[in-house]
MARDO-334776 format. One record per residue (C-alpha): x, y, z. Coordinates in Angstrom, 1 decimal. Layout:
N
X/Y/Z
...
END
This chain:
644
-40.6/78.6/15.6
-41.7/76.4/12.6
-38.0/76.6/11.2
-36.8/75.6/14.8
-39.0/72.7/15.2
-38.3/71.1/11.3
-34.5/71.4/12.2
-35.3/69.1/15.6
-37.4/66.7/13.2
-34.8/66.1/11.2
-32.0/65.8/14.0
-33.9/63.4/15.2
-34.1/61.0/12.0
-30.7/61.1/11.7
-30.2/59.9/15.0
-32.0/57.4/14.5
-30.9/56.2/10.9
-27.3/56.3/12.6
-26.1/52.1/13.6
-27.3/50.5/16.9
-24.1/49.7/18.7
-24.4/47.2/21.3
-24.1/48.4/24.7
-20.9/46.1/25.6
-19.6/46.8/22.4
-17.2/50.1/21.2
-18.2/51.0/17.9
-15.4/52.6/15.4
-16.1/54.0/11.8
-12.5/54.5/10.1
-13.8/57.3/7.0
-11.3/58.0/4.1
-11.3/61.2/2.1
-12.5/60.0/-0.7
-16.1/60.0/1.8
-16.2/55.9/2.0
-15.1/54.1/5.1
-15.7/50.7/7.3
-16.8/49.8/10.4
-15.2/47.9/13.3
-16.8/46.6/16.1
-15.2/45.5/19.4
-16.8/43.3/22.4
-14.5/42.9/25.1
-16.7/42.7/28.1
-15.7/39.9/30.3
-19.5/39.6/31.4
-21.0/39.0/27.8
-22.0/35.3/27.6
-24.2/35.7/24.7
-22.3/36.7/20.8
-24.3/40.3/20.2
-27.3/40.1/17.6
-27.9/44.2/17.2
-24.3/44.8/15.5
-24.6/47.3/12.6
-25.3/45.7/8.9
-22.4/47.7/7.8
-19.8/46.1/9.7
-16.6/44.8/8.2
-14.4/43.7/11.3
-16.0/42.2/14.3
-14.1/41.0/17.6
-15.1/39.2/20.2
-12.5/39.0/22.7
-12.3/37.9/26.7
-15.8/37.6/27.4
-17.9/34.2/28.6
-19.2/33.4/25.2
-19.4/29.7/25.0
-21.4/29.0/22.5
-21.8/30.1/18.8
-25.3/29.6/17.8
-26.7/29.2/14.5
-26.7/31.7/11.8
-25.2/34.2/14.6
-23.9/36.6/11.7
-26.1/36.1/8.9
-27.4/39.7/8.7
-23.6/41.1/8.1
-22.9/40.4/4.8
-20.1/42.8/4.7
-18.0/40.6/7.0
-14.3/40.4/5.7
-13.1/40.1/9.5
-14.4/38.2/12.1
-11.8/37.5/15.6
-13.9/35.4/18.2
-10.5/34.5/20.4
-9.6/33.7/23.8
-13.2/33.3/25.0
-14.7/30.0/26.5
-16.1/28.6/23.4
-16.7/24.7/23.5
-19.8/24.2/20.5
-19.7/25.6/17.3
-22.7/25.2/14.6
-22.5/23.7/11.4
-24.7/26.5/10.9
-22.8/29.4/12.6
-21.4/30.9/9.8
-24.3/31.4/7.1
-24.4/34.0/5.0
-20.8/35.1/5.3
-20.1/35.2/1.6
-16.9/37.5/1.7
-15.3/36.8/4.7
-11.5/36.6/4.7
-10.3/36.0/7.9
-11.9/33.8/11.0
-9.8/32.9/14.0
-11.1/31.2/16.8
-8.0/30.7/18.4
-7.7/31.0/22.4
-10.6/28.7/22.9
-11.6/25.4/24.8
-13.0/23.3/20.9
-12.7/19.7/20.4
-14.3/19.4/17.3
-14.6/21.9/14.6
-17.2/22.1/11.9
-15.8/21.6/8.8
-18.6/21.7/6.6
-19.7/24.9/7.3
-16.4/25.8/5.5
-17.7/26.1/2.3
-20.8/29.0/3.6
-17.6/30.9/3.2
-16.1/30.2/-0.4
-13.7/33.5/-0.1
-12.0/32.6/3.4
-8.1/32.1/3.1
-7.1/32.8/7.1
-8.3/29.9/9.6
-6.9/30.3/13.0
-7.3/27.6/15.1
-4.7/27.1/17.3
-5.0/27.1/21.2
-7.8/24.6/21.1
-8.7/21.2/21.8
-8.9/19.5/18.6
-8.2/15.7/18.5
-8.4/15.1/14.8
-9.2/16.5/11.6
-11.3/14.0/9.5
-10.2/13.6/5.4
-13.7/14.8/4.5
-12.2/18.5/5.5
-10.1/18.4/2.8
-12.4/19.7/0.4
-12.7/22.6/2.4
-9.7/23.7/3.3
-8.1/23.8/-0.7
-8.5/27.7/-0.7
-7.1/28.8/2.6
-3.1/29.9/2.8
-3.0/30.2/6.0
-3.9/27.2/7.9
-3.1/27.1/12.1
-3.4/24.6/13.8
-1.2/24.6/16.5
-1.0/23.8/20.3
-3.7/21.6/20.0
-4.0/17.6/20.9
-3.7/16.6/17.1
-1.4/12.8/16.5
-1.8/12.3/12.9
-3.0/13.9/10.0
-4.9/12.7/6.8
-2.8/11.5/3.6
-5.4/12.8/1.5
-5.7/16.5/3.3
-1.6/16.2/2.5
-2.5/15.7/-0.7
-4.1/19.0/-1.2
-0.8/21.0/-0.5
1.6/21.6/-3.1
3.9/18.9/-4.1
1.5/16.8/-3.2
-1.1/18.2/-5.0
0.6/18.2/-8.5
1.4/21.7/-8.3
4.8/22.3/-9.7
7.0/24.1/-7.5
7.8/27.4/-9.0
10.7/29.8/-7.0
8.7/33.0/-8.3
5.4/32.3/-6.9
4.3/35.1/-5.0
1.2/32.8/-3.0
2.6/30.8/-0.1
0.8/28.5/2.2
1.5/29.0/5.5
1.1/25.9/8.3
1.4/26.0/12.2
1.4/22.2/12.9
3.5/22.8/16.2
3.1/21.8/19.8
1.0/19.1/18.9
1.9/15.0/20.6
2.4/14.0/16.5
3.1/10.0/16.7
5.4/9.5/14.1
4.3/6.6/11.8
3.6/5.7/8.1
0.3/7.8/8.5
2.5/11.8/8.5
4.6/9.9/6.2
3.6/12.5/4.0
3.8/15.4/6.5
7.3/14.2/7.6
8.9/14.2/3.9
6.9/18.2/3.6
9.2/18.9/6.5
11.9/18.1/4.7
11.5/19.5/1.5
13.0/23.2/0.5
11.7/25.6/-2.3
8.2/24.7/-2.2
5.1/27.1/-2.0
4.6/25.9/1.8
6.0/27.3/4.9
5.6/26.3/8.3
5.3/28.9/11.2
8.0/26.2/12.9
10.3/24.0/11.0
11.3/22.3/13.6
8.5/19.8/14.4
9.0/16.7/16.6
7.7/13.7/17.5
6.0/12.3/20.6
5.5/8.6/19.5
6.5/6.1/19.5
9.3/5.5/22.2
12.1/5.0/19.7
11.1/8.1/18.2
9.8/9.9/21.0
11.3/13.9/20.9
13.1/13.4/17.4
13.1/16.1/14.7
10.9/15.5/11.7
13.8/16.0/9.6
15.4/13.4/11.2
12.8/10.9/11.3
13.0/7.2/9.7
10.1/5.4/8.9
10.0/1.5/9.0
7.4/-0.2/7.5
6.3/3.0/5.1
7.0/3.0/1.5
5.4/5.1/-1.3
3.9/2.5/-4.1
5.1/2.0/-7.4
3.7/0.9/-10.2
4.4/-1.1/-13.3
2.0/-2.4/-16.3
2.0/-5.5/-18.3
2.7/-2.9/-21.4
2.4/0.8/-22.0
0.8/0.4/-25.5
-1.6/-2.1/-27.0
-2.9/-2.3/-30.4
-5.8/-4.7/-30.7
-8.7/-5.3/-33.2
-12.1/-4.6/-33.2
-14.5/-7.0/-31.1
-11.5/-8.8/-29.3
-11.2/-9.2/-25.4
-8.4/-7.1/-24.3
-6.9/-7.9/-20.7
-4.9/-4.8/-18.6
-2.8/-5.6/-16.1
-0.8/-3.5/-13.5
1.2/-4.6/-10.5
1.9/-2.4/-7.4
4.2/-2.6/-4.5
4.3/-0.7/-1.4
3.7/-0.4/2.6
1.7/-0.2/4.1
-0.2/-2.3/1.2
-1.7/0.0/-1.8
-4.9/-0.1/-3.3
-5.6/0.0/-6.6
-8.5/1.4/-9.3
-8.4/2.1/-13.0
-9.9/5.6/-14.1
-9.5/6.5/-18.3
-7.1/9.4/-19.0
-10.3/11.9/-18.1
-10.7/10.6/-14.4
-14.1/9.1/-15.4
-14.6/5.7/-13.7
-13.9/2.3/-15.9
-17.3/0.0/-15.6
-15.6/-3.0/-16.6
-15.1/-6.3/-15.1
-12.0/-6.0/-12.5
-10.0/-8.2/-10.8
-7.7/-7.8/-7.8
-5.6/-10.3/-5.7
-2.7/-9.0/-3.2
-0.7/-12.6/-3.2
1.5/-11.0/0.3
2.3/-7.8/2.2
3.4/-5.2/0.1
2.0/-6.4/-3.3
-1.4/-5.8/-5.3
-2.2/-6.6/-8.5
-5.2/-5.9/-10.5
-6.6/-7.6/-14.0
-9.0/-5.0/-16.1
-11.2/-6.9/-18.7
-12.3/-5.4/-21.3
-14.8/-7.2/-23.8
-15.7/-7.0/-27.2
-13.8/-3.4/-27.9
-15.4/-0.9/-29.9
-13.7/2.5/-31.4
-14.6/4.4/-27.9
-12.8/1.8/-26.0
-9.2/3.5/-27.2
-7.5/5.8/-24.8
-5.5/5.8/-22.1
-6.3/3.7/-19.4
-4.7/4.8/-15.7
-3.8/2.3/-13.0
-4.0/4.3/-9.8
-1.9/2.6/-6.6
-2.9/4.7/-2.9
-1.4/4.2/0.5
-1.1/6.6/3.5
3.0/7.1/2.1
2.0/8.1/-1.3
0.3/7.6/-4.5
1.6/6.4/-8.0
0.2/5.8/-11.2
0.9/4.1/-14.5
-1.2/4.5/-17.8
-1.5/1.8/-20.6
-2.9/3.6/-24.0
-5.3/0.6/-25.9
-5.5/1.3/-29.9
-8.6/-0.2/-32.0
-7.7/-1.7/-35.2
-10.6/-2.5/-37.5
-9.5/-2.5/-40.9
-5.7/-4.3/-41.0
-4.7/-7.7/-39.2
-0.8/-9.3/-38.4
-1.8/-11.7/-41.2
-1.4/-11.3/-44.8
-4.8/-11.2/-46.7
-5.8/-13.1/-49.9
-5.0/-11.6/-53.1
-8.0/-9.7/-54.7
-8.6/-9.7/-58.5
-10.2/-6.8/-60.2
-11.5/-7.7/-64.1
-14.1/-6.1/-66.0
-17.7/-6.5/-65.7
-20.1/-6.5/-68.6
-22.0/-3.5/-68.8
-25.0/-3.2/-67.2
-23.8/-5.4/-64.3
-23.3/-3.9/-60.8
-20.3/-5.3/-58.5
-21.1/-8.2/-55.8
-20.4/-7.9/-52.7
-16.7/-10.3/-51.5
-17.3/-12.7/-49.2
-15.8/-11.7/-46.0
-12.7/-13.9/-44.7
-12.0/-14.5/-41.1
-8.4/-13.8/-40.2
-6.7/-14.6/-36.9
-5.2/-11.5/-35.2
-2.6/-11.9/-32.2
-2.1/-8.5/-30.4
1.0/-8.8/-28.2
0.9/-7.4/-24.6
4.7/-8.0/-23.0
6.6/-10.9/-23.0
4.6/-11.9/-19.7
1.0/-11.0/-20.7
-0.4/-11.3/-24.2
-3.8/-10.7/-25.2
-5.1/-12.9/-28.2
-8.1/-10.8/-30.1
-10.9/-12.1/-31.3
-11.8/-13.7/-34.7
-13.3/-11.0/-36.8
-14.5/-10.7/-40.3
-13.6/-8.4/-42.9
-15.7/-6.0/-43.6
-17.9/-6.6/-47.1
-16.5/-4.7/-50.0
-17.9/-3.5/-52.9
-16.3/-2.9/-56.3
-17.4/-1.9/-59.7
-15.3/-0.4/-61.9
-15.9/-0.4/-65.8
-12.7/-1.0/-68.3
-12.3/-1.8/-71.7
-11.5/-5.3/-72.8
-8.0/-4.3/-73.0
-7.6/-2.7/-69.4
-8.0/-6.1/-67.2
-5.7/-5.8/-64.6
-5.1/-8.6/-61.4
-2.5/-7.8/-58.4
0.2/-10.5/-57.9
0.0/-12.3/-54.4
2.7/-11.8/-52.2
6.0/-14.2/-53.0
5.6/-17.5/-51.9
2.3/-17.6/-52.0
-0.4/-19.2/-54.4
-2.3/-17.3/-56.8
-6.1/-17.2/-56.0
-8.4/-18.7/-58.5
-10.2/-16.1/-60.8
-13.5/-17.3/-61.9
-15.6/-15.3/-63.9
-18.8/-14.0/-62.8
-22.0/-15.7/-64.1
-25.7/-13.9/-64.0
-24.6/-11.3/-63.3
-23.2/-12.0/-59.7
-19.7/-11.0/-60.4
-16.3/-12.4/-58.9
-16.0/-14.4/-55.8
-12.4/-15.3/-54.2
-11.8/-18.5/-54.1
-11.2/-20.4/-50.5
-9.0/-22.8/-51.7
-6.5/-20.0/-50.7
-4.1/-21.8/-48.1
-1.1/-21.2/-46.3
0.6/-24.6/-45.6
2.0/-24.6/-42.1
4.9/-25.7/-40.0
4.3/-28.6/-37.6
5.1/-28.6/-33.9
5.3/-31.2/-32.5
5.9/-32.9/-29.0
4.1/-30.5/-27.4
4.1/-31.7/-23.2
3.1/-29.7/-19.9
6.1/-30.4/-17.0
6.3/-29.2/-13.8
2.4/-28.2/-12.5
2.2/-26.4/-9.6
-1.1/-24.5/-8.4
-0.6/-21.4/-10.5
2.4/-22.4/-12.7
3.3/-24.6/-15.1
6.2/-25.0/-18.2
5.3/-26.0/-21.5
8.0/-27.8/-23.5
7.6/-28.1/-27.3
10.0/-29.1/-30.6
9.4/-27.5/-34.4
10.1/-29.8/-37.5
11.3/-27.3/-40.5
11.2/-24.0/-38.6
14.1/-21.1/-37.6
14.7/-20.8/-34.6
13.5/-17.3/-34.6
10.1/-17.6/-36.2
7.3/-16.1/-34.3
5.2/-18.6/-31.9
2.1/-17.5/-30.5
0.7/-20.2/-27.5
-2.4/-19.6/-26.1
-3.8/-20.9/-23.1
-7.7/-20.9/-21.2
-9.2/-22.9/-19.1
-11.2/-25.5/-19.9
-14.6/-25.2/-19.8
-14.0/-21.2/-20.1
-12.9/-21.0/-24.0
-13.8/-17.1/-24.0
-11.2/-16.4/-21.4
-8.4/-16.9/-24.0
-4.5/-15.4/-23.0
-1.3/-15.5/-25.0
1.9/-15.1/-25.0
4.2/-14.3/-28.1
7.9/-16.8/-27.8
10.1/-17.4/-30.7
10.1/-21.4/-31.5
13.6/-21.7/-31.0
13.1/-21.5/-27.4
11.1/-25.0/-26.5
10.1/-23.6/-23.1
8.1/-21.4/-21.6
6.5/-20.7/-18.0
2.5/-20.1/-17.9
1.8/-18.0/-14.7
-0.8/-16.8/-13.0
-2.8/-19.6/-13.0
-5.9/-20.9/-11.2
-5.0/-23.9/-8.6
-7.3/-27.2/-9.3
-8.0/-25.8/-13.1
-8.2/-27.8/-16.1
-6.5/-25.8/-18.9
-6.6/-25.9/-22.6
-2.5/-24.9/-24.4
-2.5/-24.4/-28.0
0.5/-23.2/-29.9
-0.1/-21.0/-33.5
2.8/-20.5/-35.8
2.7/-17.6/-37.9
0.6/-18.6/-41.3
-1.2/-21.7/-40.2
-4.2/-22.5/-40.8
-7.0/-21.7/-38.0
-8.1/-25.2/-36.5
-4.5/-26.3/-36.8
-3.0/-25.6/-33.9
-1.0/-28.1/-31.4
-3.2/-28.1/-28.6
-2.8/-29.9/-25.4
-4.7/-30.0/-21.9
-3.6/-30.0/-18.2
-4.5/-29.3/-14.6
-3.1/-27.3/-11.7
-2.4/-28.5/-8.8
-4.3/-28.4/-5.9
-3.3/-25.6/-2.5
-5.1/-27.9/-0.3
-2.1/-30.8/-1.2
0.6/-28.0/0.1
-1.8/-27.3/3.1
-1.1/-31.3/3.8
2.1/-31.4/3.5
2.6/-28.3/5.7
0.6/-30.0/8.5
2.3/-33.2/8.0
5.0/-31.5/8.5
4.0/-29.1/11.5
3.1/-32.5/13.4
6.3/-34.6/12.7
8.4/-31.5/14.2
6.1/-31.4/17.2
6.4/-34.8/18.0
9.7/-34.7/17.8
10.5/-31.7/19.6
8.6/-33.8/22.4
11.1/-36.6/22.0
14.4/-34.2/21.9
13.3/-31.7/24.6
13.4/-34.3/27.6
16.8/-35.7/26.2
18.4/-32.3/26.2
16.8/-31.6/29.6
18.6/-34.2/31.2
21.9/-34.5/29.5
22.2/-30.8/30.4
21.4/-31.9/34.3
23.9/-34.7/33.7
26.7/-31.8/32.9
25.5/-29.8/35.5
25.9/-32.2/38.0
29.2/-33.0/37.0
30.2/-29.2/37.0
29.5/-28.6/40.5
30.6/-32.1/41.3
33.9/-31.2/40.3
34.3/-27.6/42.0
33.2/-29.3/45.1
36.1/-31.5/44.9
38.4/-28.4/44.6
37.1/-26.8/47.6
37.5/-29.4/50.1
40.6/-29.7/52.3
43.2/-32.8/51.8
41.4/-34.5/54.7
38.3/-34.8/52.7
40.5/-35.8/49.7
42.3/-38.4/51.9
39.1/-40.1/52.8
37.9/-40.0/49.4
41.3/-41.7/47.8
42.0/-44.5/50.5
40.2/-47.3/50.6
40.7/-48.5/53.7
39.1/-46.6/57.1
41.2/-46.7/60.1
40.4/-46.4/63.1
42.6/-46.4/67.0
42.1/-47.4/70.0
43.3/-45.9/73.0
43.5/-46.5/76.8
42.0/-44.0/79.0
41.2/-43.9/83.2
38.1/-44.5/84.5
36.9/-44.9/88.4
34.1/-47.4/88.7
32.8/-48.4/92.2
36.1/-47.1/93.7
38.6/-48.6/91.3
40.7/-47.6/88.9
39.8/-49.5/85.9
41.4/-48.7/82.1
38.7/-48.9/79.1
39.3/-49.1/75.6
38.4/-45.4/74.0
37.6/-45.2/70.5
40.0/-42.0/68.6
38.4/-40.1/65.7
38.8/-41.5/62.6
40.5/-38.2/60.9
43.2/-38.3/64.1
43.9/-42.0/63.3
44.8/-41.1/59.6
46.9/-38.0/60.4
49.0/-40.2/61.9
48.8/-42.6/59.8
50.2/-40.2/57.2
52.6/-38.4/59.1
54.5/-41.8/60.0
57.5/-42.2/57.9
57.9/-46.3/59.2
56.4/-49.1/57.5
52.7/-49.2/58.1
52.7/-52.7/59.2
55.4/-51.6/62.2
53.5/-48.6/63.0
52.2/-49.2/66.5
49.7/-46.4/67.8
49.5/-47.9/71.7
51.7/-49.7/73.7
51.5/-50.2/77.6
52.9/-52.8/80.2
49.4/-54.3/80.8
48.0/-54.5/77.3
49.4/-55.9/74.1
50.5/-54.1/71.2
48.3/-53.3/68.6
49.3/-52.5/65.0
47.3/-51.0/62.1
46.7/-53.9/59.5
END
């Protein structure tokens, strides 16, 4: 009896450790030999209306299928953190929660297709970092917002099909490959599968990017249905994608003012980059690591279709070199373009002074050289020049001990003077000498021509120089010296355009030759023009056609009444009969008179009756006598009478 009641005990806990299944739920617990197995769960009753809250801890598939569920509430499956599988399709589901899907850290699989959702929770995405299976089609989804992207980078199979969706994001393009700047590689076993059809796509510069995906071949992306169409607009309206020409949509390219720059230390360094492209591009700068550039920027876009942008960088340092990338973004595409900026402290364009070493008496330490300023011109492109700052050399410091007969001295370069050598005095060593010069070339007849508001040509003549000898000419504005540009020309040329200038500016032009002295150069100031004078003219103009446009109009107005009238002046000569063109040619109306009976008070009397005019000139015409003879009447009782 004892044995018989422990064996009911324990019958009885194992019951009751055994999984709760829901009462409108089937339970199913697939073992393997190996004594593992998972658990499935299935609710299909078409009166639950609620998503089941008892479902065992264990289980690793869960459907929810036909039922009235239409609502999944927060943290609905946060206890089953064995989820790989979870199917909640063709129910009558119109809220998810951003909270909905807590806790499911291994879940695979979600598909929510079959339902009535208009907007999808994105951002609870990422409460499941091992999801690669969304299944969304069937639904009602309008849009899908670029801040989904972020989400959506680790799921291959992506459906989104059959819903109401008319564009997509360039940037969530962006995250499939090519787009993404993943190679395309023909043994890659990972594919990305897309169902984009049955949706009213309108066809514009926005799916530029989906339209050319559509069109590509051998790429880690395949859609369910290659042949996608479009629903807008009307001139496109039920065309393939692959078939499918843009206007107004092109990708942006990008050019820079140089791809390498080499300037000295403590100069002001200007990077340039020019971008074209529709709709518009935008443009940033980024270093060659993606971190942002803090530096002074300036953008203009002078029309449609063009952007450029002006990176100024001050007073360089050693961590200033790199590679600086100009980035240029529309909705058709994105370019780039990267300009790599060297630091030079230590060796300058211009030739330094000649340095002297001699012996020192013992017992004398070396004194420091005075440091010489140098001029250093860094040259951009033959369109934008940067001009770097005036530095100083470094101080140097020499001692060196030799015997009397070991004084040694470098030669200066050929063409040049010797320095002076002067020997040290208590004990402060050598100086070099500044009466070190370079004698240079003169330019001359230096004038500004043709000023516009952001152009202008500067015309110059050399005395004594090759036509080929390097010409640096620098230009800033006035009252803004530190603003310095250049631009390197050969002298030979005499001409040269200065753009992208500031309208109503007064501007400083100096032009260096190579070894002249600083302080020397040809300088020369102007001013821009004003926009405001164009703005006059153009209104000037605008008024004098208006007025006469109100002159012309009236006169055209009636001259063409004058040729109508004439038109149908002369077709309603053609159409009338040759009576009407009778009366119209003669110039004389005649007119007969005839005798005709009348009884008045019982007599007979005869009265004068008046014929029609048209009778009177038939037979006038159909006489063949004289006209003067022609007698129309004649009786016993009357006279003749004759047509005069």
């Amino acid at each position: 009896m004892y044995r018989l009641l422990v064996v009911q005990v324990l019958l009885g806990c194992w019951s009751v450790a055994q999984p709760f299944c829901p009462s409108q739920c089937t339970c199913v617990y697939h073992g393997r030999s190996d004594g593992t197995g998972s658990r499935s769960v299935l609710c299909n009753d078409p009166d639950m209306s609620d998503i089941p809250v008892n479902v065992p801890v264990d289980t690793v598939k869960l459907r929810v299928e036909k039922t009235a569920v239409r609502r999944v509430p927060t943290e609905a499956f946060y206890y089953l953190s064995e989820l790989r599988y979870l199917w909640i399709t063709y129910n009558s589901i119109t809220s998810v929660d951003s909270g909905s899907f807590y806790n499911l850290k291994v879940l695979h699989e979600l598909r929510l297709d079959g339902n009535m959702i208009a907007t999808f929770p994105w951002e609870s995405l990422r409460e499941m970092p091992s999801l690669r299976t969304l299944d969304l089609h069937n639904n009602r989804l309008t849009s899908v917002p670029v801040e989904a992207a972020p989400y959506l980078v680790n799921i291959t199979y992506l459906d989104i099909s059959s819903n109401k969706l008319t564009t997509l994001p360039s940037d969530l393009v962006d995250i499939w490959p090519p787009f993404s700047g993943i190679l395309p590689s023909a043994n890659a076993s990972q594919k990305i599968v897309l169902g984009l059809q049955d949706n009213p796509w309108y066809c514009d510069c926005r799916i530029s990017k989906l339209i050319e995906l559509s069109k590509m071949s051998s790429i880690p992306v395949v859609l369910m249905d290659q042949f996608l169409t479009c629903s807008g607009p009307e001139n496109l309206a039920g065309v393939l994608f692959q078939r499918a020409e843009l206007d107004q949509c092109l990708k942006p390219s990008v050019m820079t003012s140089a791809t390498k720059i080499t300037s000295s230390l403590g100069s002001n360094v200007l990077l340039r980059c020019d971008a074209t492209g529709l709709p518009t591009p935008t443009l940033h700068w980024t270093r060659a690591d993606g971190s942002a550039v803090n530096n002074k920027v300036v953008q203009q876009s002078p029309g449609e279709g063009v952007h450029w942008s002006v990176l100024s960088l001050h007073s360089i340092v050693f961590k200033d070199a790199g590679d600086y990338l100009c980035k240029a973004k529309n909705v058709a595409g994105n370019a780039e373009a990267s300009i790599t900026l060297s630091v030079d402290g230590v060796q300058g364009t211009t030739q330094s002074p000649p340095i002297n070493i001699t012996k020192l008496p013992d017992g004398q330490s070396g004194t420091p050289f005075v440091g010489t300023r140098m001029a250093l011109y860094t040259s951009l492109d033959p369109v934008l020049t940067t001009r770097a700052a005036m530095t100083s050399m470094p101080t140097l410091q020499t001692r060196k001990s030799l015997r009397p007969d070991e004084g040694v001295q470098r030669s200066p370069p050929a063409g040049d003077k010797p320095a002076k050598v002067q020997q040290s005095k208590g004990g402060k060593g050598l100086m070099m000498s500044d009466k070190f010069k370079k004698k240079a070339s003169e330019i001359k007849d230096i004038e500004i021509v043709e000023e516009t508001s952001d152009t202008a040509v500067l015309l110059w003549t050399a005395d004594g120089l090759p036509s080929d000898a390097p010409l640096t000419v620098v230009y800033f504005p006035y009252d803004a010296k530190d603003d310095k540009e250049s631009v390197d020309a050969e002298v030979g040329q005499g001409k040269l355009l200065l753009e992208y200038l500031m309208p109503n500016q007064m501007y400083t032009v100096c032009l260096v030759t190579k070894g002249s002295v600083s302080g020397k150069e040809q300088c020369v100031d102007f001013s821009t023009l004003d926009n405001g004078g164009d703005d006059r003219q153009n209104k000037v103009l605008m008024i004098a056609s208006g007025i006469a446009c109100a002159v012309a109009v009236p006169l055209i107005v009636v001259l063409l009444y004058k040729i109508l009238c004439l038109y149908c002046k002369g077709n309603s000569s053609r159409n009338s009969g040759p009576d009407d063109d009778l009366s119209k040619e003669t110039y004389v109306k005649f007119e007969t008179l005839t005798m005709k009976q009348r009884t008045l008070n019982g007599q007979t009397n005869d009265l004068w009756a008046r014929r029609q005019t048209q009778e009177s000139e038939r037979m006038l015409l159909c006489s063949r006598s004289s006209i003067d003879s022609q007698m129309t009447y004649k009786s016993d009782s009357s006279r003749s009478e004759y047509l005069c």
